[in-house]
Biopython code that builds the backbone (N, CA, C, O; Angstrom):
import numpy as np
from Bio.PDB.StructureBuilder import StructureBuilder

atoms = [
    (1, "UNK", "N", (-7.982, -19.414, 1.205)),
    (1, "UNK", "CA", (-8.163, -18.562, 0.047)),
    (1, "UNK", "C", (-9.118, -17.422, 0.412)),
    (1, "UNK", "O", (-10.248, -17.590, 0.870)),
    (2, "UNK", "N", (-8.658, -16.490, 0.211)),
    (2, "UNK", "CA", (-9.618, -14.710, 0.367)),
    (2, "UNK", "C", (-10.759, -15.056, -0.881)),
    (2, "UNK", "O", (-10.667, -15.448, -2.045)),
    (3, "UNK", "N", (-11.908, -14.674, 0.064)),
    (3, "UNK", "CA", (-13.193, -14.308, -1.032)),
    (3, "UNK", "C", (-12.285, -13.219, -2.091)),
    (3, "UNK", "O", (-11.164, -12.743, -1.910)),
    (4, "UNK", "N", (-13.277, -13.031, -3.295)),
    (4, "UNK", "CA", (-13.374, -12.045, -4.029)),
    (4, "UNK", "C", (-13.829, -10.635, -3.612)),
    (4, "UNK", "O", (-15.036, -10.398, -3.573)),
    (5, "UNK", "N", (-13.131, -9.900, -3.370)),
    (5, "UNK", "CA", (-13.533, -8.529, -2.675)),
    (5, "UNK", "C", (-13.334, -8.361, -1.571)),
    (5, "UNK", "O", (-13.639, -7.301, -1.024)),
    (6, "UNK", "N", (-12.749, -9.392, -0.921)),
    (6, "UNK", "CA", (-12.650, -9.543, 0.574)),
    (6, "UNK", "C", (-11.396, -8.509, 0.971)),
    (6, "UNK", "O", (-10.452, -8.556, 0.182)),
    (7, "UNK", "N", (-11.275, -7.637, 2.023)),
    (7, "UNK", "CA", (-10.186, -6.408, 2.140)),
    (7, "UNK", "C", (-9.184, -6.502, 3.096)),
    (7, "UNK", "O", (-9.600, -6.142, 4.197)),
    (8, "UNK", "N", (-7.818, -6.909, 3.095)),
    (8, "UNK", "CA", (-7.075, -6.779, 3.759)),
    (8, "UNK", "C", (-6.655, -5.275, 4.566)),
    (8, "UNK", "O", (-6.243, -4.205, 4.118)),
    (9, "UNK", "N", (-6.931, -5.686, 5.789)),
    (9, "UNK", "CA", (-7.163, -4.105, 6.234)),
    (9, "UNK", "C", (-5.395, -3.392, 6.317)),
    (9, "UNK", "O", (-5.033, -2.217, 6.370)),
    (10, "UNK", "N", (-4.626, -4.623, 6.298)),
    (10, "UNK", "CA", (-3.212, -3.970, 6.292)),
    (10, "UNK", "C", (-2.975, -3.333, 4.619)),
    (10, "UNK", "O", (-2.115, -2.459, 4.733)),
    (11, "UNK", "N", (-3.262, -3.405, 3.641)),
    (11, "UNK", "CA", (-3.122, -3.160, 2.727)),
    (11, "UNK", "C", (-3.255, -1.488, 1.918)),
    (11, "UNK", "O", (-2.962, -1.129, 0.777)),
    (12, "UNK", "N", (-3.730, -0.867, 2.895)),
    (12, "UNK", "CA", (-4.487, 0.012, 2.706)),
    (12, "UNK", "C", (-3.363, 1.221, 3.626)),
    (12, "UNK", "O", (-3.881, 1.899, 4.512)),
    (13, "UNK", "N", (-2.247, 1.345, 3.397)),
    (13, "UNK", "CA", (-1.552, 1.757, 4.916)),
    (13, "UNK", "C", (-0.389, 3.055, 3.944)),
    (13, "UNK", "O", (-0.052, 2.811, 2.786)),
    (14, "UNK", "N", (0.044, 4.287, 4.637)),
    (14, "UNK", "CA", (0.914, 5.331, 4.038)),
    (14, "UNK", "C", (1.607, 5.255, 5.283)),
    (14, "UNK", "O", (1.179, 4.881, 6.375)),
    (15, "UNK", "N", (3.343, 5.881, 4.786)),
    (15, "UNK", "CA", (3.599, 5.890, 5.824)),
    (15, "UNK", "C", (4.889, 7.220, 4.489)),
    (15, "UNK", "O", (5.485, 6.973, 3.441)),
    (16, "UNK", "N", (4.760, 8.457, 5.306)),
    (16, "UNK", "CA", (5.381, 9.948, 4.684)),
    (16, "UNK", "C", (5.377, 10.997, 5.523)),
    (16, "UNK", "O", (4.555, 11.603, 6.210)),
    (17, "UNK", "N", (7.044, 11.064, 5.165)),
    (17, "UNK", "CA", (7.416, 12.439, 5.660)),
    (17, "UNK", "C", (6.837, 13.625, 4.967)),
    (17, "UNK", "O", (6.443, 13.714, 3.804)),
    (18, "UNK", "N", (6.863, 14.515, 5.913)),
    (18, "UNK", "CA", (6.436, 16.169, 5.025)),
    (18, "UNK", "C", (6.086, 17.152, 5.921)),
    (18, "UNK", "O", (6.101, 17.111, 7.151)),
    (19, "UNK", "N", (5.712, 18.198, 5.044)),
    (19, "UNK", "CA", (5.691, 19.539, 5.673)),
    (19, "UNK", "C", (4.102, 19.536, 6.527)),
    (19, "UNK", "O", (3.244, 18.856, 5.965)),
    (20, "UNK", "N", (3.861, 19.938, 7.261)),
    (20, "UNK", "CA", (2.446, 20.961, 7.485)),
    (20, "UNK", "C", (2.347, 21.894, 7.127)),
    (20, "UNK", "O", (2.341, 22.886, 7.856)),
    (21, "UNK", "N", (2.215, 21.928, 5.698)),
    (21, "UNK", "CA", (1.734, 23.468, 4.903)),
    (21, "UNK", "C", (0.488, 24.548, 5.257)),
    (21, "UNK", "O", (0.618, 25.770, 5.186)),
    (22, "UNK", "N", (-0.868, 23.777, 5.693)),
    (22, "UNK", "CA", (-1.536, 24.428, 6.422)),
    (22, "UNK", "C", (-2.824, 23.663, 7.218)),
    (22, "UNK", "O", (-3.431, 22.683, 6.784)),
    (23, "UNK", "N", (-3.003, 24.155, 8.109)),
    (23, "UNK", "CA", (-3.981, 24.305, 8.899)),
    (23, "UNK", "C", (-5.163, 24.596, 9.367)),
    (23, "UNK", "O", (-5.125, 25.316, 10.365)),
    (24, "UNK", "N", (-6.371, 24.243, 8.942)),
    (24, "UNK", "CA", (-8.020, 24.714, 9.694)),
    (24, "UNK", "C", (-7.870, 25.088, 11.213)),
    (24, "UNK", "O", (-7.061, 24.702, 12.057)),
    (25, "UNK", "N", (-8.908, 25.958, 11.277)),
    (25, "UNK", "CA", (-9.473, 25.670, 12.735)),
    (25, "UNK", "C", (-10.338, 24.148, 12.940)),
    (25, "UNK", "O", (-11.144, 23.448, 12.325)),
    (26, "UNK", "N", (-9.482, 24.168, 14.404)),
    (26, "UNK", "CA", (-9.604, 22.899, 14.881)),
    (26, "UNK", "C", (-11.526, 22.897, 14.963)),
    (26, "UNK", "O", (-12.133, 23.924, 15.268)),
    (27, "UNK", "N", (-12.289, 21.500, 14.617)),
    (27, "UNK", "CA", (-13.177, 21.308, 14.549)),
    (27, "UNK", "C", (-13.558, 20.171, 15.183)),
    (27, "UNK", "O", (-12.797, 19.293, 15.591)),
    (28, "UNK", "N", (-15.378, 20.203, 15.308)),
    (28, "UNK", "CA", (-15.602, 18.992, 16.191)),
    (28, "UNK", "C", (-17.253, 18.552, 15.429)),
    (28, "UNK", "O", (-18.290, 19.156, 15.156)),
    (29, "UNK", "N", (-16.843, 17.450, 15.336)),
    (29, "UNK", "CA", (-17.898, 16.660, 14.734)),
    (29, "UNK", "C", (-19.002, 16.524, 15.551)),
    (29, "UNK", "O", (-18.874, 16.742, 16.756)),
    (30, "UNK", "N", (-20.409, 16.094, 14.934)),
    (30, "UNK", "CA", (-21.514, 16.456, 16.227)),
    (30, "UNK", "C", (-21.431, 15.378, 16.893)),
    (30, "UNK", "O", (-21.504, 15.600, 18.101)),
    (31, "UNK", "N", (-21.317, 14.359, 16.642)),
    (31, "UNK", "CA", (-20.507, 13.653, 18.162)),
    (31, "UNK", "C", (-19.857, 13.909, 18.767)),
    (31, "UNK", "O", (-19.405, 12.992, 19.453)),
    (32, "UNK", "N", (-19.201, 15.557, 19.043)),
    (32, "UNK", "CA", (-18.002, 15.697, 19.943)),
    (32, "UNK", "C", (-16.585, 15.604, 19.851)),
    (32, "UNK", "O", (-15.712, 15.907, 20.664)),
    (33, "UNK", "N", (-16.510, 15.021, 18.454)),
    (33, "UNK", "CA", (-14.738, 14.193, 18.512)),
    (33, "UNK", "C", (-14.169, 15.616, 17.893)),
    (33, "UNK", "O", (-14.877, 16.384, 17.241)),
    (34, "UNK", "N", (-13.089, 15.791, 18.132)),
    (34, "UNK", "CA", (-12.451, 17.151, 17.813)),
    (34, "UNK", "C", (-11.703, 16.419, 16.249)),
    (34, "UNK", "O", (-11.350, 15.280, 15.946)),
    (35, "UNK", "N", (-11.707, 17.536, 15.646)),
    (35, "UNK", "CA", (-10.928, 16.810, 13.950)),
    (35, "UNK", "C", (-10.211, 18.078, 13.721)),
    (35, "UNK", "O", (-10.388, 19.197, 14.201)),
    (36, "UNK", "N", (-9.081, 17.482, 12.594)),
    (36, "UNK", "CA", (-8.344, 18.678, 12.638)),
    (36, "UNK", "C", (-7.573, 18.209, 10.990)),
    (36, "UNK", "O", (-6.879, 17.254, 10.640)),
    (37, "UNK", "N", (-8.225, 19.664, 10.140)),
    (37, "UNK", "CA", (-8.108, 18.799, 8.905)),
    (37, "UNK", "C", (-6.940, 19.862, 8.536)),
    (37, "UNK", "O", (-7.060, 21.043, 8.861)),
    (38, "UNK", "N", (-5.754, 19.359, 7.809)),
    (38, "UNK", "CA", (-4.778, 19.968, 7.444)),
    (38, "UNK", "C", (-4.295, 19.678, 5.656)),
    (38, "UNK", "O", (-4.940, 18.912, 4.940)),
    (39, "UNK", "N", (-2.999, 20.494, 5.142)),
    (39, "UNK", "CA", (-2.793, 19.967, 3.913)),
    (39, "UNK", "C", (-1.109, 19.662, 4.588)),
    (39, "UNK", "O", (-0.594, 20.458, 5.373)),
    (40, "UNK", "N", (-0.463, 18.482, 4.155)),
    (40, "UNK", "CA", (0.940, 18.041, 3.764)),
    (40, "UNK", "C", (1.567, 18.506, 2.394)),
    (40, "UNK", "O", (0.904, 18.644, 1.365)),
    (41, "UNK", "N", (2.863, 18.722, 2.497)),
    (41, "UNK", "CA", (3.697, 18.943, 1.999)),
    (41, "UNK", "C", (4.437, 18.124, 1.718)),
    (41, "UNK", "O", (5.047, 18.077, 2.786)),
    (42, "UNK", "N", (5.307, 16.769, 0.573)),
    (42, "UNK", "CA", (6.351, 15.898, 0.693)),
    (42, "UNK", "C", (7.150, 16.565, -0.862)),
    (42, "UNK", "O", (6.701, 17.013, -1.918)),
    (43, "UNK", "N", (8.654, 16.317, -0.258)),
    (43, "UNK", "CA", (9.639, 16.293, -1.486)),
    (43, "UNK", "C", (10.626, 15.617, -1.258)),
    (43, "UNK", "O", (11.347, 15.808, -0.279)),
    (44, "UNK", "N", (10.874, 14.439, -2.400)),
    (44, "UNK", "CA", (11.517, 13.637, -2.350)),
    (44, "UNK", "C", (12.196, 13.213, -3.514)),
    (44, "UNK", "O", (11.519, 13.472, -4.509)),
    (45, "UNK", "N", (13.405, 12.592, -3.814)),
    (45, "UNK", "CA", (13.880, 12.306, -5.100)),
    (45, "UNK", "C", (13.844, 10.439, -4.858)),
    (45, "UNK", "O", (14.305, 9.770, -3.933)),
    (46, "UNK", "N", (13.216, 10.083, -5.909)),
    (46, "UNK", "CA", (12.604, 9.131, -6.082)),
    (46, "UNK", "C", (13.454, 7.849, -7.511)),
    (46, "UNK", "O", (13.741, 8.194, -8.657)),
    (47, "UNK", "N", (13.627, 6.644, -6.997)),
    (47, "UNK", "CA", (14.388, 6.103, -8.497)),
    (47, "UNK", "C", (13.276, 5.410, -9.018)),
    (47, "UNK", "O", (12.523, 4.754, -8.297)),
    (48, "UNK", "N", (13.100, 5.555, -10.566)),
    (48, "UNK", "CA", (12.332, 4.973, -11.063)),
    (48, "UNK", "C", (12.576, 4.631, -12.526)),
    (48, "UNK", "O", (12.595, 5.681, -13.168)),
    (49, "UNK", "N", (12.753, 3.666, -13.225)),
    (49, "UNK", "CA", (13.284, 3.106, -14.299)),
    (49, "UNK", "C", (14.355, 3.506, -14.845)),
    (49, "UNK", "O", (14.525, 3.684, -16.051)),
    (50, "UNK", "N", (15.259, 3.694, -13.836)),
    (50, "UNK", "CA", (16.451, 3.121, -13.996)),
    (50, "UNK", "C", (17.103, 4.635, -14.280)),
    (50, "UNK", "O", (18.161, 4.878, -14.862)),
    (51, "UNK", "N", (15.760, 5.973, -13.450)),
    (51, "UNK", "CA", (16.436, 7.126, -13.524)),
    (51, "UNK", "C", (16.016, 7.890, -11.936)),
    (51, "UNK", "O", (15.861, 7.100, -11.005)),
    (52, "UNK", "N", (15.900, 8.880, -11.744)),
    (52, "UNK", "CA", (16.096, 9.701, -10.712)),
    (52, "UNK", "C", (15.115, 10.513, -10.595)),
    (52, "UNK", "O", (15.448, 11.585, -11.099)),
    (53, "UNK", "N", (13.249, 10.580, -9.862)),
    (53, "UNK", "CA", (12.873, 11.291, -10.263)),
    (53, "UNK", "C", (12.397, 12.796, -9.022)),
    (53, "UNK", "O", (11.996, 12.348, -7.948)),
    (54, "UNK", "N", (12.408, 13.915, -9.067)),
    (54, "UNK", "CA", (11.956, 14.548, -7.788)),
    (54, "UNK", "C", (10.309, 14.521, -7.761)),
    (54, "UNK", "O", (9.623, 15.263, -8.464)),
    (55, "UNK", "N", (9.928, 13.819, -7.094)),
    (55, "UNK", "CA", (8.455, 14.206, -6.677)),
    (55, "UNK", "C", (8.359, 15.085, -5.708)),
    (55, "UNK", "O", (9.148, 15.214, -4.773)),
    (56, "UNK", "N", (7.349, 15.730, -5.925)),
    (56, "UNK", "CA", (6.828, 16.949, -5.337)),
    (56, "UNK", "C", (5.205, 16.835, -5.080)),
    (56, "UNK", "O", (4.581, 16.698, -6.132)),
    (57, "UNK", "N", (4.453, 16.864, -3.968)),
    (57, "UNK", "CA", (3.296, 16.577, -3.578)),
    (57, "UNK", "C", (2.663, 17.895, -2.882)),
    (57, "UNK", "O", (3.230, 18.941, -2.565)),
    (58, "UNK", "N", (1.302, 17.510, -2.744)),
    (58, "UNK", "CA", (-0.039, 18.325, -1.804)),
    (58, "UNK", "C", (-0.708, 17.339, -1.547)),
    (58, "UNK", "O", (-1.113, 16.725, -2.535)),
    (59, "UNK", "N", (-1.105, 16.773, -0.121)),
    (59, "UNK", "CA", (-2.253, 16.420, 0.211)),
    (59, "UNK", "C", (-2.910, 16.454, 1.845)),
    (59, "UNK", "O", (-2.400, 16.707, 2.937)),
    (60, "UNK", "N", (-3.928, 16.168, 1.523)),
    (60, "UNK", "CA", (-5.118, 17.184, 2.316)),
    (60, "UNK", "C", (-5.359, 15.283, 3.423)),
    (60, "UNK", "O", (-5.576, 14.081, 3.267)),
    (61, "UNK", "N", (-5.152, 16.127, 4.245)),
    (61, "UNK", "CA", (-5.030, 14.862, 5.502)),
    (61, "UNK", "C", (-5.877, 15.320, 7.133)),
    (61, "UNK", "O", (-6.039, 16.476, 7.523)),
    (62, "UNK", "N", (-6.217, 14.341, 7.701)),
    (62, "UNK", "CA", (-7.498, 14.678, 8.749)),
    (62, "UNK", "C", (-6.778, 13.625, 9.428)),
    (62, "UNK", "O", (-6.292, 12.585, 8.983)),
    (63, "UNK", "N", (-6.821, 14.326, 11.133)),
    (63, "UNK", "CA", (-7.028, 13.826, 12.541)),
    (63, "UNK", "C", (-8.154, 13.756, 12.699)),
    (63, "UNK", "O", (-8.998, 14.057, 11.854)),
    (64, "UNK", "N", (-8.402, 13.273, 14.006)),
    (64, "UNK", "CA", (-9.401, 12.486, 14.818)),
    (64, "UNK", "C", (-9.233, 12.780, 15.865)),
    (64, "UNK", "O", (-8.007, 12.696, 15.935)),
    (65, "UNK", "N", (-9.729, 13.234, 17.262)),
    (65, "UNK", "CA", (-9.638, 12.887, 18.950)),
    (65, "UNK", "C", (-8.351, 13.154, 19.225)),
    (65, "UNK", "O", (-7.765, 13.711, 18.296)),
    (66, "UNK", "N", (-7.571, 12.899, 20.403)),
    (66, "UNK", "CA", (-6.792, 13.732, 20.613)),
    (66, "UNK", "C", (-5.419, 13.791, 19.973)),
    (66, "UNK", "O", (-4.428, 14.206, 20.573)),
    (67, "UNK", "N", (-5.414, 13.324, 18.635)),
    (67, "UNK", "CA", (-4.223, 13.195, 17.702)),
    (67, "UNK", "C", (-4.825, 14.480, 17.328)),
    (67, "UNK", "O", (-4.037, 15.424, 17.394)),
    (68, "UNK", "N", (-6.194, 14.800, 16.898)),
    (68, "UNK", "CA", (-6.273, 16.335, 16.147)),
    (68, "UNK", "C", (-5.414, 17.462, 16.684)),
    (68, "UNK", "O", (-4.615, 18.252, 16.179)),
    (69, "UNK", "N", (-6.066, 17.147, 18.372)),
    (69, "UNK", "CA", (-5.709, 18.193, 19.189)),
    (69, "UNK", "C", (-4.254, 18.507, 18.894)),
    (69, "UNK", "O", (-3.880, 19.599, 18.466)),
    (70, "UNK", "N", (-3.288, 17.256, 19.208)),
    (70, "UNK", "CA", (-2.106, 17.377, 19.223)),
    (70, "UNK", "C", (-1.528, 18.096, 17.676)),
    (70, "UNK", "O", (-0.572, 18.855, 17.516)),
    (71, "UNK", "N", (-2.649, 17.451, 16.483)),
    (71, "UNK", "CA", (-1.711, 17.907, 15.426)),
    (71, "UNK", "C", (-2.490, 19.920, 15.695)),
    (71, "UNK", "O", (-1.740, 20.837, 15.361)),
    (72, "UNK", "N", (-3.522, 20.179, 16.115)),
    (72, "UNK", "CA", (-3.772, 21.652, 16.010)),
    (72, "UNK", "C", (-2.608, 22.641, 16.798)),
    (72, "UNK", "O", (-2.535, 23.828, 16.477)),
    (73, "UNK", "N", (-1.598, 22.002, 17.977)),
    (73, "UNK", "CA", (-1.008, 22.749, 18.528)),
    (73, "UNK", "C", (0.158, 22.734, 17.704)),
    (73, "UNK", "O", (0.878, 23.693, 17.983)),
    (74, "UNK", "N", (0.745, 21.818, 16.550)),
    (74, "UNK", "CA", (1.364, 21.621, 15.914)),
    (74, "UNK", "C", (1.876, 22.900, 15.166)),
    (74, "UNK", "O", (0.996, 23.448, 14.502)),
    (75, "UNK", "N", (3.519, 23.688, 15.119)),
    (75, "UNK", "CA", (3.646, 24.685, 14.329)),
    (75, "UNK", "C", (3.462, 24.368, 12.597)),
    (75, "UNK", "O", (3.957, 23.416, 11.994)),
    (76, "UNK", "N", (2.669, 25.380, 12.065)),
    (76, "UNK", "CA", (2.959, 25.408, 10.346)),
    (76, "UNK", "C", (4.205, 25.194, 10.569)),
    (76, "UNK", "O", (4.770, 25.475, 11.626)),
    (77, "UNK", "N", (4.962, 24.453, 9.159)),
    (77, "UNK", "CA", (6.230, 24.369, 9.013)),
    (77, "UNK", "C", (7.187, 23.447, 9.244)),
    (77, "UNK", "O", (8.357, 23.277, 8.901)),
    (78, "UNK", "N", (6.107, 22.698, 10.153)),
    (78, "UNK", "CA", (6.899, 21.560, 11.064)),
    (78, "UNK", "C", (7.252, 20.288, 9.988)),
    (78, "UNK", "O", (6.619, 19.720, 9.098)),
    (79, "UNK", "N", (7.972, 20.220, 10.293)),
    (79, "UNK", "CA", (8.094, 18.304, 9.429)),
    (79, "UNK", "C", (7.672, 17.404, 10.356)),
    (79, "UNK", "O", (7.754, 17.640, 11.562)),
    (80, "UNK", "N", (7.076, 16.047, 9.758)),
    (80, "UNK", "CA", (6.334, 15.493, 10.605)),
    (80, "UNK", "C", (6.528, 14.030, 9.798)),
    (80, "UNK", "O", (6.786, 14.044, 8.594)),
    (81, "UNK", "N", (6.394, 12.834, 10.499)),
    (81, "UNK", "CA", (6.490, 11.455, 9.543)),
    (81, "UNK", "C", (5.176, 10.785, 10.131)),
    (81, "UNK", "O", (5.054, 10.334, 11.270)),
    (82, "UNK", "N", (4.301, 10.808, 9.217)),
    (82, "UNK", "CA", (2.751, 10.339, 9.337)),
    (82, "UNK", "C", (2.332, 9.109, 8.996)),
    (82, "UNK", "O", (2.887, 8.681, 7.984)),
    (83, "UNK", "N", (1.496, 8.351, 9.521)),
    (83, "UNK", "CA", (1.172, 7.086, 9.257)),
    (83, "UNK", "C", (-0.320, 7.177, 9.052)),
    (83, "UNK", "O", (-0.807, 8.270, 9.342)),
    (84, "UNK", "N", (-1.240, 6.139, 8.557)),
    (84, "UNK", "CA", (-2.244, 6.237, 8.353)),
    (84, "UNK", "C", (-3.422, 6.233, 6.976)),
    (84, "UNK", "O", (-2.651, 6.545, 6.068)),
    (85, "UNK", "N", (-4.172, 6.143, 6.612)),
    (85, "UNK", "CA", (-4.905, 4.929, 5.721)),
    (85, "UNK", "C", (-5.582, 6.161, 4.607)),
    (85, "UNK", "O", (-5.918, 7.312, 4.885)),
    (86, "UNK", "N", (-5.622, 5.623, 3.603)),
    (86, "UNK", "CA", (-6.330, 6.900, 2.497)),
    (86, "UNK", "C", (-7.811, 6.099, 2.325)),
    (86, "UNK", "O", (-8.244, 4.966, 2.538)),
    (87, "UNK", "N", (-8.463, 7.745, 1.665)),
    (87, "UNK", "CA", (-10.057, 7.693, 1.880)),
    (87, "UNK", "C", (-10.382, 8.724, 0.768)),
    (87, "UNK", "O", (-9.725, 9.606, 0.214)),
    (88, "UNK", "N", (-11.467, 8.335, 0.676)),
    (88, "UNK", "CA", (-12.001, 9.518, -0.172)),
    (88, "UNK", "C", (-12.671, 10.413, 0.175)),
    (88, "UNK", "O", (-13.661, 9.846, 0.635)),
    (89, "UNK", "N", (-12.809, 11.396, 0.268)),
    (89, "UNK", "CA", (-13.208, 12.737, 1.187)),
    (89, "UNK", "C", (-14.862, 13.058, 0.843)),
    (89, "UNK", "O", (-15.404, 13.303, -0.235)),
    (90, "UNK", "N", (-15.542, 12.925, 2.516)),
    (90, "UNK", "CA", (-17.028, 13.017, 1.954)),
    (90, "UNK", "C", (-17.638, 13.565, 1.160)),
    (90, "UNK", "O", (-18.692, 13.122, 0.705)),
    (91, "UNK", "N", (-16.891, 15.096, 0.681)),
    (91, "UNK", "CA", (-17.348, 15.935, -0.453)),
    (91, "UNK", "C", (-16.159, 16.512, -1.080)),
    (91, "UNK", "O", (-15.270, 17.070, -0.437)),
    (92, "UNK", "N", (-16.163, 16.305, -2.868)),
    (92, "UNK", "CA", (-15.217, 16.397, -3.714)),
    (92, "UNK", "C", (-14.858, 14.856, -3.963)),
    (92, "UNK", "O", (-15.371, 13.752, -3.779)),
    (93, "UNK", "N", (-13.354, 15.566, -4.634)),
    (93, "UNK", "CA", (-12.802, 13.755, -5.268)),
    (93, "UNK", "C", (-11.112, 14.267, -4.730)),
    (93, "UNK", "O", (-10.658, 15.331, -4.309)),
    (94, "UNK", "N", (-10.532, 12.937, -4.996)),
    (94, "UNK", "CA", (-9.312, 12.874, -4.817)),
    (94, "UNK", "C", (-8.755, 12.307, -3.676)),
    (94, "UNK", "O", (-9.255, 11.220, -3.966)),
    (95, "UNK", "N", (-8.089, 12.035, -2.501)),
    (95, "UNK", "CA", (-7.835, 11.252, -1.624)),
    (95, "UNK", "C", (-7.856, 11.909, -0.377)),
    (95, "UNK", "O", (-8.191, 13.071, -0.607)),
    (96, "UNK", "N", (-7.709, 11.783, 0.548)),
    (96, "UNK", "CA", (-7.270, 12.347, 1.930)),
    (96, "UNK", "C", (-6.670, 10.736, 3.311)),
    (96, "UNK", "O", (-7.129, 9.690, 3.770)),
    (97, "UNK", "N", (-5.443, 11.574, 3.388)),
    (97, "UNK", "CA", (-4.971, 10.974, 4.049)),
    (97, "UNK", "C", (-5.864, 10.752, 6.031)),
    (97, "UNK", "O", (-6.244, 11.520, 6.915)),
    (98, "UNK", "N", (-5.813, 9.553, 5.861)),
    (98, "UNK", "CA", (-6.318, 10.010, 8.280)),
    (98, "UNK", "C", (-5.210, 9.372, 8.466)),
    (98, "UNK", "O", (-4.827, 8.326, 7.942)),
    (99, "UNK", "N", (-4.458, 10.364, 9.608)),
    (99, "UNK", "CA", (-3.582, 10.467, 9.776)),
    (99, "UNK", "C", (-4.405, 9.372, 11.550)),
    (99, "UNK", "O", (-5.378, 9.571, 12.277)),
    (100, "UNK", "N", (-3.379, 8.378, 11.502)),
    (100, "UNK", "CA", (-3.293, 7.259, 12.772)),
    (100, "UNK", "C", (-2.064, 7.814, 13.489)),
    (100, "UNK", "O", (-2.214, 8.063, 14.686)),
    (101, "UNK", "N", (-1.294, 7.963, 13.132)),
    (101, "UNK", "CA", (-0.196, 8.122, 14.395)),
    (101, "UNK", "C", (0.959, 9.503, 13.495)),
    (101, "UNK", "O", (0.957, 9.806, 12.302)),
    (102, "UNK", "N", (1.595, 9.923, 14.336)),
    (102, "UNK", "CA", (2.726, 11.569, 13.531)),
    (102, "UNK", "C", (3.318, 11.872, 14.382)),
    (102, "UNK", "O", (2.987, 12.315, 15.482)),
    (103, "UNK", "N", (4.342, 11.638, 13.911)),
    (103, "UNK", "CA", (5.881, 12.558, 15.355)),
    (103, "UNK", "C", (6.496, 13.189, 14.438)),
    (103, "UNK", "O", (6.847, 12.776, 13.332)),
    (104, "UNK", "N", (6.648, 14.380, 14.988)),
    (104, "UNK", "CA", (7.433, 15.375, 14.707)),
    (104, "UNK", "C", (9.096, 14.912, 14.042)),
    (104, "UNK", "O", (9.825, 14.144, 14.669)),
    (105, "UNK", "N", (9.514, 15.547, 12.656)),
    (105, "UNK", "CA", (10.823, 15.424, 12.438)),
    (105, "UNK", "C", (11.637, 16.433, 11.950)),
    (105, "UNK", "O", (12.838, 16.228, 11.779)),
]
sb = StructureBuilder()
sb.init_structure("model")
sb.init_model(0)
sb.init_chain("A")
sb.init_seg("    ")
for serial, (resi, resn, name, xyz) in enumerate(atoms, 1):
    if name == "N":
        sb.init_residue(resn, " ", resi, " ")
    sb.init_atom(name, np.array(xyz, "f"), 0.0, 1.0, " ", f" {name:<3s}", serial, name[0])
structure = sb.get_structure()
């Protein structure tokens, strides 16, 4: 039996196609690690009670080390299918995706 509060770390997991709408300059944390914070793009038609719905999204998603790098050489525009865990962003509200793994689609 799981304590109360206890966190399944698989639980916590996205896995979405979408656009790279835009792009920062690539950045590096004062430890050195290069980050590379971007916004996604997803549109999708979605079934939901027993109708058809189009969702339409924005969200604001961050690399790490040399996934940043890779997503900074990355063209705007690109479609991409992203994996990786939501957080709440050190300053402001609302979510941000870290992006763990992304291949191009």
């Amino acid at each position: 039996m799981r304590a109360l509060g206890a966190v399944d770390p698989l639980t916590n997991r996205l896995q979405l196609q979408a656009r790279l709408a835009e792009k920062a300059a690539l950045r590096y944390t004062p430890a050195g690690l290069a980050a590379q914070d971007v916004v996604l793009e997803h549109q999708s038609l979605q079934s939901e009670a027993g109708g058809e719905h189009l969702v339409a999204l924005r969200l604001k998603a961050v690399a790490f080390g040399p996934l940043a790098e890779r997503l900074a050489r990355t063209d705007l525009g690109s479609g991409l299918r992203c994996e990786g865990f939501l957080a709440s962003p050190r300053r402001g509200h609302g979510v941000v995706l870290h992006i763990q793994t992304f291949e191009p689609q």
